[in-house]
TORFIMI-758249 format. One record per residue: residue in three letters; y, x, z of N, C-alpha, C in turn. Coordinates in steps of 0.1 Angstrom, whole numbers, plus 5000, padded with zeros to 4 digits. Layout:
BEGIN
ALAYXZYXZYXZ...
//
This chain:
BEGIN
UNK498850085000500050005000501350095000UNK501250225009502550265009502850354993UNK501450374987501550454979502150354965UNK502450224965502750154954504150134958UNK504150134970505750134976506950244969UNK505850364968506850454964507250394952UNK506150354944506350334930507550214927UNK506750124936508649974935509550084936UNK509750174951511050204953511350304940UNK510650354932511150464922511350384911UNK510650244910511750184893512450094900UNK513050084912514150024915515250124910UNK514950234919516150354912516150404897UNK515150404892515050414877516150274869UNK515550164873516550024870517850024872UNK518550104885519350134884520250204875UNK519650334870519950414862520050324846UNK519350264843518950184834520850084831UNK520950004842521949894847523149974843UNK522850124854524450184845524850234833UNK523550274826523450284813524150194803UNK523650044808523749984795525349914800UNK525649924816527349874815528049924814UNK528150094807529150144801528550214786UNK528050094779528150094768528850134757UNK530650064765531850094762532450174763UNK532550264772532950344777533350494771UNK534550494768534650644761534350764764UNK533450814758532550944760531650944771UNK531050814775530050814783528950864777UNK528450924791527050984787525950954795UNK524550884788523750814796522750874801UNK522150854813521550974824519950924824UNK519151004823517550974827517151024839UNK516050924842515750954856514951044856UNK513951174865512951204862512451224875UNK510951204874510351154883509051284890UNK508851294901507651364906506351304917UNK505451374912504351344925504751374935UNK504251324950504251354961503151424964UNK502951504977501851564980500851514983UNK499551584982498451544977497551604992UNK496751454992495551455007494551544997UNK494251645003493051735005492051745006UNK491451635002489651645009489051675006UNK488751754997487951894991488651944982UNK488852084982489852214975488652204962UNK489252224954488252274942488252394946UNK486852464943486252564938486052614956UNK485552514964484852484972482952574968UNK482852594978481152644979480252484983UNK479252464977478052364983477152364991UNK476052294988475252334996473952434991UNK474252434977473152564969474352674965UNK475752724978476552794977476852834962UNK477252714957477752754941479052664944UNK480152694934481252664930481752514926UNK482352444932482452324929483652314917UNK483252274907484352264896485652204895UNK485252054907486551984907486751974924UNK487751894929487551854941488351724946UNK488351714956488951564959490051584963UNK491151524955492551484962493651394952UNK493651314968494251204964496051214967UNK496851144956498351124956498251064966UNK499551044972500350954980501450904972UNK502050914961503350844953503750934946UNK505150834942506150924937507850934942UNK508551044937509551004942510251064930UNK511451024932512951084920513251224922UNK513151294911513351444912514751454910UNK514851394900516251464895516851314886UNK518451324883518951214867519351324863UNK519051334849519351434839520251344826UNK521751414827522251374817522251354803UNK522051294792522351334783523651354772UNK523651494769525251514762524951574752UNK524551464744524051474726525451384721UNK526251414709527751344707527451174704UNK528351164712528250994708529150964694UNK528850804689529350814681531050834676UNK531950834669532950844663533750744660UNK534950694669535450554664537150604662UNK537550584648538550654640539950524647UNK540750564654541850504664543250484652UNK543450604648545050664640546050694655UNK545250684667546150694680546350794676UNK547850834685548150984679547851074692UNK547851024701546851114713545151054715UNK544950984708543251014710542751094707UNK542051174710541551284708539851304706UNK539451354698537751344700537151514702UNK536251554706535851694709534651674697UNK534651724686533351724675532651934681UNK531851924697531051974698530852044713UNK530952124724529952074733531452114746UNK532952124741533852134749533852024760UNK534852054765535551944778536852004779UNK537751854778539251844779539351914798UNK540251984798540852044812541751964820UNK541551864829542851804840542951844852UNK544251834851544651864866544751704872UNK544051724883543951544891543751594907UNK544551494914543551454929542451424931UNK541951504936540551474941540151494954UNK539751394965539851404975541151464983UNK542351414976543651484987543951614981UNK542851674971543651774966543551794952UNK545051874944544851854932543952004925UNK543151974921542052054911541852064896UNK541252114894541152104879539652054877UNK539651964869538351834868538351874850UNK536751814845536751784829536251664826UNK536551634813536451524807535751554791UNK535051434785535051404775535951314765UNK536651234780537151144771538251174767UNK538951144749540751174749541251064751UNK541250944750542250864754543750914758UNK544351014757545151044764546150924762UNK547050984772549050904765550250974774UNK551050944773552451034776552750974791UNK552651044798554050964811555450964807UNK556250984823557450944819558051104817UNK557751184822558251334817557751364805UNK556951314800556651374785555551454787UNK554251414794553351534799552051474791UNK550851494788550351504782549051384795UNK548851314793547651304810546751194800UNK546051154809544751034812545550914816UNK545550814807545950684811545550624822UNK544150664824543750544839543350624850UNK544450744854544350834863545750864866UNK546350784879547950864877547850984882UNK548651094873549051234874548051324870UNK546751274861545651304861546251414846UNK547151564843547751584835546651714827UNK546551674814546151804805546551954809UNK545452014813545652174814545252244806UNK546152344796547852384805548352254798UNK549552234807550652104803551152124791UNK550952044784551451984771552651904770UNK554051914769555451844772555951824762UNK556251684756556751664742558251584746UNK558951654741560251574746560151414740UNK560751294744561151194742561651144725UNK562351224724562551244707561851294698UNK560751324699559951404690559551284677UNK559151344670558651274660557851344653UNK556851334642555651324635555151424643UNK554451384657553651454665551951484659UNK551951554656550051604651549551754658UNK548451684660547051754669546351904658UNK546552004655545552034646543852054653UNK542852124648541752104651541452244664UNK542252314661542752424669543252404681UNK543752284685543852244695545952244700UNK546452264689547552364685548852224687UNK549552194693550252024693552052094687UNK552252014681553352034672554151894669UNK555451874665556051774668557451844659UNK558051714655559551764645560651724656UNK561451834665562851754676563851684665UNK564351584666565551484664566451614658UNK566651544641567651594637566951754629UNK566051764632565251884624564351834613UNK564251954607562551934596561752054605UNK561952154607560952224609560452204621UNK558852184621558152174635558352254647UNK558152224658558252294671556452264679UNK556552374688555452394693554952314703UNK554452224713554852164726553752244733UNK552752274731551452384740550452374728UNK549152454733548352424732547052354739UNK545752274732544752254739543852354741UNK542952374755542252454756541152364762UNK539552434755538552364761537752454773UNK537452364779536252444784534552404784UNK533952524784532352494782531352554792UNK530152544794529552544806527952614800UNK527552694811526452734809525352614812UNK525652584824524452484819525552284826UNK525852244818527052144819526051974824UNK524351964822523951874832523651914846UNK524252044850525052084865525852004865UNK527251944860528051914866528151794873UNK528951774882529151684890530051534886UNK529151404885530051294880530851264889UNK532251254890533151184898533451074896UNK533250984885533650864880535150884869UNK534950744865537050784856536550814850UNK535350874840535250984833535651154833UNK534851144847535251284853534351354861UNK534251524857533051574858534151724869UNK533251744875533451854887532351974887UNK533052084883531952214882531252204900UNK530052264896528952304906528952424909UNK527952484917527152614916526252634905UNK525452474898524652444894525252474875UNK526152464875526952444864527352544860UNK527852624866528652794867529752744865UNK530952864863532552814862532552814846UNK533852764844534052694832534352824822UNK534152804810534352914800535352884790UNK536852924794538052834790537952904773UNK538752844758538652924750539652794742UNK540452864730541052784721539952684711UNK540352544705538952414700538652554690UNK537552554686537052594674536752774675UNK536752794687536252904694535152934699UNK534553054700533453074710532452944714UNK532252834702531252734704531852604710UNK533352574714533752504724533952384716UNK533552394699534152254692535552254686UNK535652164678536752144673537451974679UNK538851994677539751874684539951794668UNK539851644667540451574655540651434663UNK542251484660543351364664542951234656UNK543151124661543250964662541750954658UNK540751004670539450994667538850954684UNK538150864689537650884703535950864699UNK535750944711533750944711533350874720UNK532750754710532250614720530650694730UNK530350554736529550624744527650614737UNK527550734743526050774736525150664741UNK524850584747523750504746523350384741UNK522050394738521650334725520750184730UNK521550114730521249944732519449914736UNK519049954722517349914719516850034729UNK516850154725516250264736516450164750UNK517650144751518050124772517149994775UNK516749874760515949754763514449794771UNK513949904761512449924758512750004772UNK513350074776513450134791513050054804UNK513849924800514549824811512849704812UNK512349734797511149674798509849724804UNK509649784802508849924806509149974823UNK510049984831510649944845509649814852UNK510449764847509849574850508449604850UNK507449664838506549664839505649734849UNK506249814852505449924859506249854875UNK506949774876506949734890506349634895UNK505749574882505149434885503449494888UNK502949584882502049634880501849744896UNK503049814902502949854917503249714928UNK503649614926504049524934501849444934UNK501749444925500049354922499349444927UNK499849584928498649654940498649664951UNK500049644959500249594970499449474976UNK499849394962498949204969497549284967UNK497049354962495449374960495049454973UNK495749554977495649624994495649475002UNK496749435001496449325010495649225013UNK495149165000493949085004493049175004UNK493049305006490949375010491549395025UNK492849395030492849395044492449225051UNK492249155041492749045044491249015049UNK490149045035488549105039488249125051UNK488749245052488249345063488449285076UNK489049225083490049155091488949015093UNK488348935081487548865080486448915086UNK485549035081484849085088484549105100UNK485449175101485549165120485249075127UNK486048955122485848855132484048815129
//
């Protein structure tokens, strides 16, 4: 009984994983997580390669599971698809970068990453995350108020014409950063990821550098998970809980036996 227990309790958490999968469908540059699962330790009651009673070598031996439990969620950050905006701060990463913010986090301000560009302007002219106040692109990007025909190149390079000119002016550049191993990092929510131990530090470089991708303006990367996959998941859960919950009722009625016996 307890050993089917583990099993409900591991496609509860699996279903979980599943539930958040498929409610940020929408979500710009979401990335959908798999669960992955391990055996628990194993009763003992005979070691293979045990001696007998004609002192020869027993080939197999007896031991029995007790469950399972959740090892790990392992993200997946394969590119989602491409949905063409003409925003002139959406931004899309075409390869394995992360946009740089400076944000509050816990009371202090840090430097966090993202996938998503959504960006938009405050009221100083700073470059940030719409649904994060002060949540601002690192290094700061500052486009005065009067700017006009503002464009992103792939370079990461922001440029803009000041009032009253033709020739372009510079406002910063973007800089990405990339990770040795980046399903270390830490989800904060928002669309916001926190380096680890697990992650290493960030490997900052100009888009189209040292592997970090290229930037293409009035583009955003919808989120990677795939409707039918998350069904056949969500089916396959259900099944394997109905299937540990029926072995529970099946422990129970042979206690239910045994218990008859007695009397």
């Amino acid at each position: 009984m307890y050993t089917a227990a583990t099993g409900m309790r591991a496609m509860d958490l699996k279903l979980e994983v599943i539930a958040n999968n498929l409610a940020n469908i929408d979500t710009v540059a979401f990335k959908r997580s798999r669960p992955n699962f391990e055996d628990i330790l194993y009763k003992q009651l005979q070691l293979p390669g045990q001696r007998n009673g004609l002192d020869e070598f027993l080939p197999l031996g007896k031991q029995v599971g007790i469950g399972v439990q959740l090892s790990s969620t392992q993200q997946d950050f394969t590119q989602g698809s491409v949905e063409q905006t003409q925003g002139t701060f959406d931004l899309l990463i075409e390869g394995d970068g992360f946009f740089q913010v400076q944000a509050f986090i816990d009371g202090q301000e840090q430097t966090v990453f993202t996938r998503a560009g959504n960006f938009t302007l405050n009221s100083d002219g700073n470059l940030v995350l719409g649904n994060i106040p002060g949540a601002r692109v690192e290094p700061n990007i500052n486009i005065p108020p009067d700017a006009k025909d503002i464009s992103i190149s792939q370079t990461g390079l922001v440029s803009y014409t000041p009032a009253g000119q033709t020739q372009q002016a510079d406002a910063g550049q973007i800089q990405l950063a990339r990770f040795v191993n980046k399903e270390g990092l830490k989800q904060l929510g928002a669309n916001l990821f926190q380096q680890t131990d697990a992650s290493g530090p960030p490997i900052e470089s100009n888009p189209g550098t040292d592997g970090s991708g290229v930037v293409l303006q009035g583009n955003l990367e919808l989120s990677n998970v795939d409707p039918a996959r998350e069904l056949i998941e969500l089916i396959r859960t259900q099944r394997a809980f109905e299937l540990n919950s029926q072995a529970i009722q099946t422990a129970d009625e042979s206690l239910q036996v045994v218990n008859q016996l007695r009397r």
